[in-house]
C-alpha positions in Angstrom: 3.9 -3.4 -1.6 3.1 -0.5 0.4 0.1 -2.7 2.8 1.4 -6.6 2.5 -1.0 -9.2 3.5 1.8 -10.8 6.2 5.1 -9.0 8.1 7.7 -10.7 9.7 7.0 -10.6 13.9 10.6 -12.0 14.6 13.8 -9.8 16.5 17.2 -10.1 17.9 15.9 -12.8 20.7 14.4 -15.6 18.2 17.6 -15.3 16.1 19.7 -15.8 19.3 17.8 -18.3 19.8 18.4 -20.4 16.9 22.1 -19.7 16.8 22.3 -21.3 20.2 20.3 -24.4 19.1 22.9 -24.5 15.9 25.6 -24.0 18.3 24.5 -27.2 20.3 24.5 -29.4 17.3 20.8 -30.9 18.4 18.4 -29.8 16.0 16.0 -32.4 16.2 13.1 -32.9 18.6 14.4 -32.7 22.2 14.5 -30.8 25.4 13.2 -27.4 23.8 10.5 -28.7 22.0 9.6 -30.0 25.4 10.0 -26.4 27.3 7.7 -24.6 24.8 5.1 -27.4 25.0 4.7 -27.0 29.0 4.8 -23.0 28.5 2.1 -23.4 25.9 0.1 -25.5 27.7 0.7 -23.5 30.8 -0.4 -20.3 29.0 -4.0 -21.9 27.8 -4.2 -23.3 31.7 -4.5 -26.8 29.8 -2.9 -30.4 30.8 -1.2 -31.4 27.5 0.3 -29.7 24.9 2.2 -31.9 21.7 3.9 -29.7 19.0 4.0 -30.7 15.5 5.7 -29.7 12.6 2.4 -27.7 10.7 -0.5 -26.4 12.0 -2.2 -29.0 9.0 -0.8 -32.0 10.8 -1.9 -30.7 14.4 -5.2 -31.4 12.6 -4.3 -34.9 11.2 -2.9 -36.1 14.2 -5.6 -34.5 16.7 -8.7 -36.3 14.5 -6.8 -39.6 14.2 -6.3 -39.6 17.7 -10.3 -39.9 18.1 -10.0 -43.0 16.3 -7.8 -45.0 18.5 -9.4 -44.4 21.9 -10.2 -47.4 24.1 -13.5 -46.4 24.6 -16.2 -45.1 22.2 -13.6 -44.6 19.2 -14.4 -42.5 16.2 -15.1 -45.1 13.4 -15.1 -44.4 9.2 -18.8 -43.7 7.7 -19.5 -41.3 11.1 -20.5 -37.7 10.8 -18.6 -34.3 11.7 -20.3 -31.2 11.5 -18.4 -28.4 10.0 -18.8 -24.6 9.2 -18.7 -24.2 5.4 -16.4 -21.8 5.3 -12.4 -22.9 6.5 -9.2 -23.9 5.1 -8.5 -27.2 3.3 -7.0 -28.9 6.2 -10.0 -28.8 8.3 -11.7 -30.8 6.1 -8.9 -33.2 4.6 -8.7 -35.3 8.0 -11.9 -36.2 8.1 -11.8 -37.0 4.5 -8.7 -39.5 4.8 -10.2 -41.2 7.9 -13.6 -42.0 6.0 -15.8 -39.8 7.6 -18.8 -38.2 6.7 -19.1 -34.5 6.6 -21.9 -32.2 7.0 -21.3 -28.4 6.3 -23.0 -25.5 8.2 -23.7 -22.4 6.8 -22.0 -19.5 8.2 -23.3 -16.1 9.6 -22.1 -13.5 7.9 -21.3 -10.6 10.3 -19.0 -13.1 12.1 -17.8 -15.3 9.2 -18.3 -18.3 12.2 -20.4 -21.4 12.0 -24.3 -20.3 12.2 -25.2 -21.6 15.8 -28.6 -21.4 15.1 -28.4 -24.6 12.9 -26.0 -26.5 14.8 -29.0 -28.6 17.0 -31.4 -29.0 14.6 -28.5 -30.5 11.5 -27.6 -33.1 14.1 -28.3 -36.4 13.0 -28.4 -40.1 14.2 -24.7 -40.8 12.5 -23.1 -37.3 14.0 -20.6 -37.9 16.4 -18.4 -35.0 16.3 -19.0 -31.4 16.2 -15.6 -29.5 14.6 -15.5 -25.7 15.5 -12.9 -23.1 13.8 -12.7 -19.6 14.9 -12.3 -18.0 11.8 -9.7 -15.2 11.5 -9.2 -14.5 15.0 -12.9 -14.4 15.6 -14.2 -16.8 18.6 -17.1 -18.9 17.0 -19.8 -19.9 19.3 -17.7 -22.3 21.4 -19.7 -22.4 24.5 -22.3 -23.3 22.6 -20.9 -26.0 20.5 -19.6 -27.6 23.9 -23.0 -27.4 25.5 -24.5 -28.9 22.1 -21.7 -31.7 22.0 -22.6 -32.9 26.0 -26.1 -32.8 25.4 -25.4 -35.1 22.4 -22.8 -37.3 23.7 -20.7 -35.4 20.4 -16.8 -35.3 21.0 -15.6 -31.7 20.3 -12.6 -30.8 18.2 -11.6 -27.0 17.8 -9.7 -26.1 14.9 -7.7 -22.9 16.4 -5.4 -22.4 14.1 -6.3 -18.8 13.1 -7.5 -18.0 16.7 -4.5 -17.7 18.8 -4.6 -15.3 21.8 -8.4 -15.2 20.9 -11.1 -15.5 24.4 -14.7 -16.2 24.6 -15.8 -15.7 28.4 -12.8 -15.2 29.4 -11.5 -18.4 28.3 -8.9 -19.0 25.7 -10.2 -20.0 22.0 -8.2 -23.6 21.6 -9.5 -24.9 24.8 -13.3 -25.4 24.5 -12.8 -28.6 22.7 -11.9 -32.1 24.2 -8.6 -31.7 21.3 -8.0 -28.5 19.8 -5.1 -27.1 17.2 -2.9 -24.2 16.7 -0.8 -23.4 13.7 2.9 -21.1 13.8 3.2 -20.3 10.0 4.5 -17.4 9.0 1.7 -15.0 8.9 -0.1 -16.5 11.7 -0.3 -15.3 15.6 2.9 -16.2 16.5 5.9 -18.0 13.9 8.2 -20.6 14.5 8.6 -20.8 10.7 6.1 -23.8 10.0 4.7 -25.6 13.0 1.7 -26.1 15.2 0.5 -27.8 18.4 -2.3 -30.1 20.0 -4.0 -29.1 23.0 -6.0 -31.3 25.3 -6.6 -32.3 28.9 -7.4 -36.0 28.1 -4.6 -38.1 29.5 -5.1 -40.6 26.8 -5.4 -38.4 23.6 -2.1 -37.0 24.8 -0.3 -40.5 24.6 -2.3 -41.1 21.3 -0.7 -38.2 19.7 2.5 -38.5 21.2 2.5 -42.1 19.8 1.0 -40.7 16.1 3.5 -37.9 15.6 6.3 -40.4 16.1 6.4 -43.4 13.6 3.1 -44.7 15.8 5.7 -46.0 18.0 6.1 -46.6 22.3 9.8 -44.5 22.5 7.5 -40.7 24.0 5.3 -42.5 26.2 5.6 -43.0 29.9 6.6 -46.4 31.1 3.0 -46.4 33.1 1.5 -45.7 29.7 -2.1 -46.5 28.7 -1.7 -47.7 25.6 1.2 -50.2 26.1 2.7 -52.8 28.5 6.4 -52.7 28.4 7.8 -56.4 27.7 11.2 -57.4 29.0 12.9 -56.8 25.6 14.3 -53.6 25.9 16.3 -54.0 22.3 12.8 -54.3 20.9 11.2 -51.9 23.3 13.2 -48.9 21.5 11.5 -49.9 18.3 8.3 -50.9 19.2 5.0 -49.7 17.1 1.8 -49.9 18.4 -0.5 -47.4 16.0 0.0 -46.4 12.7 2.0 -42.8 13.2 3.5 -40.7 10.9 6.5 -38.3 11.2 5.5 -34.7 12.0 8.1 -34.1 14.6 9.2 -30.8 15.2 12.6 -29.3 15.2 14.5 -27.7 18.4 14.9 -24.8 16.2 11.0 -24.3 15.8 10.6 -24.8 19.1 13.6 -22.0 20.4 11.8 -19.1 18.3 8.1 -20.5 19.7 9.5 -19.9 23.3 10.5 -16.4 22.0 6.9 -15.6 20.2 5.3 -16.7 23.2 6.8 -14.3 25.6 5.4 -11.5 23.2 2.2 -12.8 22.5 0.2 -10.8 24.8 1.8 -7.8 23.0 1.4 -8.7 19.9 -2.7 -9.2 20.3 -2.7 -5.4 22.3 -1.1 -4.0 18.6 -3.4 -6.3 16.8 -6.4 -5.3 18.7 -5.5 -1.2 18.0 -5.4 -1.6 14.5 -8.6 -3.9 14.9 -10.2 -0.5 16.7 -9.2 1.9 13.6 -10.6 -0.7 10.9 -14.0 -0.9 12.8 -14.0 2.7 13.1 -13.4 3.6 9.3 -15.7 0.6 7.9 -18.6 0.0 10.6 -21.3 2.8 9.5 -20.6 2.0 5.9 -23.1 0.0 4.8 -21.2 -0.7 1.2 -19.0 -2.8 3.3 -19.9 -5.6 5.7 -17.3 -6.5 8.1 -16.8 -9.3 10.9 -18.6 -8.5 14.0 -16.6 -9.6 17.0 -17.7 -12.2 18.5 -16.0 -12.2 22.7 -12.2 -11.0 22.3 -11.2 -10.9 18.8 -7.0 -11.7 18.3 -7.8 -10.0 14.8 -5.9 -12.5 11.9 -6.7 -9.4 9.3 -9.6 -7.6 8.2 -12.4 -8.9 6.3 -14.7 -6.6 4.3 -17.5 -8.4 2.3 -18.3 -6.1 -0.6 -22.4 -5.5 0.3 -24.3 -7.6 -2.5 -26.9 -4.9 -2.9 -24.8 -2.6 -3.9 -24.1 -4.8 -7.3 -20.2 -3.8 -7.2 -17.7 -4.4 -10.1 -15.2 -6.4 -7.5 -12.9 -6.9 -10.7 -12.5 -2.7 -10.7 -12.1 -2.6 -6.7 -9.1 -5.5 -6.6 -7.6 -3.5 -9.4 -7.7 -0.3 -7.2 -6.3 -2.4 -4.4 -3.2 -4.0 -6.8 -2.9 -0.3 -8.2 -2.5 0.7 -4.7 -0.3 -1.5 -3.4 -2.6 -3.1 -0.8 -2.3 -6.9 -0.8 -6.0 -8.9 -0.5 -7.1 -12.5 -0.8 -10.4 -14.8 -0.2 -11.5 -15.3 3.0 -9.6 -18.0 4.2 -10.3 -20.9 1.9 -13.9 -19.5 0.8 -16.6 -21.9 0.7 -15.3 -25.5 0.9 -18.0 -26.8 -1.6 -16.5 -24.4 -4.3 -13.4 -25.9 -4.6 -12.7 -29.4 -7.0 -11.6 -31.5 -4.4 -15.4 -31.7 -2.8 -15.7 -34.2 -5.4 -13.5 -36.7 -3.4 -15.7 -36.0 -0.5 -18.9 -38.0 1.6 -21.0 -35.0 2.2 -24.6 -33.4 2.8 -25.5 -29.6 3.7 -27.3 -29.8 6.6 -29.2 -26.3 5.5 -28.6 -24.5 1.9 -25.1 -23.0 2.2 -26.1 -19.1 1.4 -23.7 -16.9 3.6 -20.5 -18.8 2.7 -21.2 -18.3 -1.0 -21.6 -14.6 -0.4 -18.9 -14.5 1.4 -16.8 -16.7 -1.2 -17.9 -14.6 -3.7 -18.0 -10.8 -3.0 -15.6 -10.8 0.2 -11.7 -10.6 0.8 -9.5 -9.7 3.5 -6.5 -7.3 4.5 -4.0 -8.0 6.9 -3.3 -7.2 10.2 0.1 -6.9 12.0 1.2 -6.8 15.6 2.3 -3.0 14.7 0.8 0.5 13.7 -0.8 0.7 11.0 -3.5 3.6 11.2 -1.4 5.0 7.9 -2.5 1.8 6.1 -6.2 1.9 7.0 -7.1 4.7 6.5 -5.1 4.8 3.1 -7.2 1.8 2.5 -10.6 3.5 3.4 -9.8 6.2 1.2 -9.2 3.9 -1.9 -12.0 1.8 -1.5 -14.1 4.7 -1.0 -12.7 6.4 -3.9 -13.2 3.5 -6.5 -16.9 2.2 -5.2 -18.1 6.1 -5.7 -16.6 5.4 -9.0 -18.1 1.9 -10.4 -21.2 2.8 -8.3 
């Protein structure tokens, strides 16, 4: 494929780095895990950083920590609001811990949560407002925060396709009072799967220590909040105090983080060229609507919703594209309320959902790699050009 949707962003130093974790014979979490967890944290200027073994259970862990505070606790049958438009494991969290969700439409130059509905789809049952920056693209995050203390709301962001992204000069993944990153493959940066939590609450930090570790006491200080150590150190070792899972990290996806890391800035500088040519091909086309930045875009890919007006045969344009060797897929997960599994959901639409089905059905996106690639979008202009004069 001549444009792939993903590239590998790995070199010489993340393979040196995983031969020296081999070489210890320690592959399991330890020391390195906690090196790139105080770099990460350090780089976002927050307090706590807890990696995980997926981006997906950043999420899981991060909203069942809300559950398990001392003090005003999330509880099942509460309400989250959400953007319409996300992946899967956004949503499935709140799903599995029984609470109610209430999607927001999207706007659709910036794919983000509308913040124009945000205050007025508020209701007596909402206790949590859950922002995601879709695609690199900052939502409104200072305004979800100022909604969320005006209302008493907790405020959970949902990074994972933000990395490196800044809204006020802030970093996207620290608005929130717990926020999530994901390292798959094609994301930001790669530590083959993984993903981290992000707070400043000295308590959610122990919660999800605590959660991605069998629920038990072993990762938590000795002056922990949670916990009061008994005498029984036999049974100390193997005490559990919430119901965890295992999503553990390994040293090995920890080694390459510290690597990624290092290069991050770069990578969003490549990212953010390429991000410069697409807008400069695409944004006086009115056949094509694209995402309008929002702060500083880290640029996932490139989205281009085909323009509804224009009555396109999309079939004939994603033939063009597979002819052409340029490799396109939905916007993230499309509109959530499309897919089957709404049907195991509690929901309402706080608003008709219009954007996100516009979006779901007449847009796609390109990728974007922390490398040149004016060759590859302005090949892609050219084709889509080529075939909309054609089936227009």
């Amino acid at each position: 494929m001549s444009y792939s949707l993903a590239a590998p962003s790995w070199g010489e130093e993340e393979l040196e780095a995983l031969q020296k974790v081999i070489d210890s014979g320690f592959f399991t979490m330890g020391p390195i895990v906690s090196e790139f967890e105080n770099q990460f944290a350090a780089y976002h200027n927050k307090k706590h950083a807890i990696m995980v073994n997926s981006g997906s259970s950043a999420n899981l862990v991060a909203v069942a920590s809300l559950f398990f505070k001392k003090e005003r606790p999330l509880k099942r049958g509460d309400e989250v609001l959400v953007p319409a438009l996300s992946w899967a494991t956004t949503y499935h969290p709140l799903q599995q811990y029984g609470l109610k969700v209430r999607f927001i439409d999207i706007e659709l130059e910036t794919l983000n949560m509308d913040p124009n509905i945000l205050r007025g789809a508020i209701t007596e049952n909402t206790r949590m407002i859950l922002g995601v920056s879709i695609l690199g693209n900052p939502a409104a995050l200072d305004v979800m925060r100022e909604i969320a203390d005006e209302n008493d709301l907790y405020f959970m962001e949902d990074n994972c396709e933000s990395m490196d992204a800044e809204l006020n000069g802030k970093k996207a993944g620290t608005f929130g009072d717990v926020n999530t990153f994901s390292f798959f493959f094609s994301h930001h940066i790669s530590t083959m799967e993984g993903g981290m939590i992000l707070t400043d609450d000295d308590e959610l930090n122990e919660i999800c220590r605590c959660l991605r570790a069998h629920g038990w006491t072993r990762d938590l200080p000795n002056n922990s909040q949670l916990f009061e150590k008994k005498e029984d150190d036999l049974f100390e070792a193997y005490r559990f105090i919430l119901p965890g899972y295992n999503v553990r990290p390994t040293e090995l996806n920890a080694a390459a983080g510290i690597e990624q890391l290092k290069k991050l800035p770069d990578f969003t500088i490549a990212r953010r060229k390429n991000l410069a040519i697409f807008t400069s091909l695409f944004e006086n086309d009115k056949r094509f609507i694209i995402q309008k930045e929002n702060g500083v875009s880290s640029c996932f890919c490139f989205t281009i919703i085909l323009n509804p007006e224009m009555k396109f045969d999309r079939a004939a344009i994603f033939d063009a594209l597979s002819e052409a060797g340029i490799g396109f897929r939905i916007i993230t997960g499309g509109n959530f309320l499309r897919h089957d599994v709404i049907k195991y959901y509690d929901y309402t639409e706080a608003t008709p959902v219009i954007n996100a089905n516009i979006a779901h059905d007449y847009g796609f996106f390109v990728g974007n790699h922390p490398f040149d690639l004016s060759a590859e979008l302005k090949k892609l202009y050219q084709v889509l050009d080529s075939v909309a004069k054609e089936v227009n």
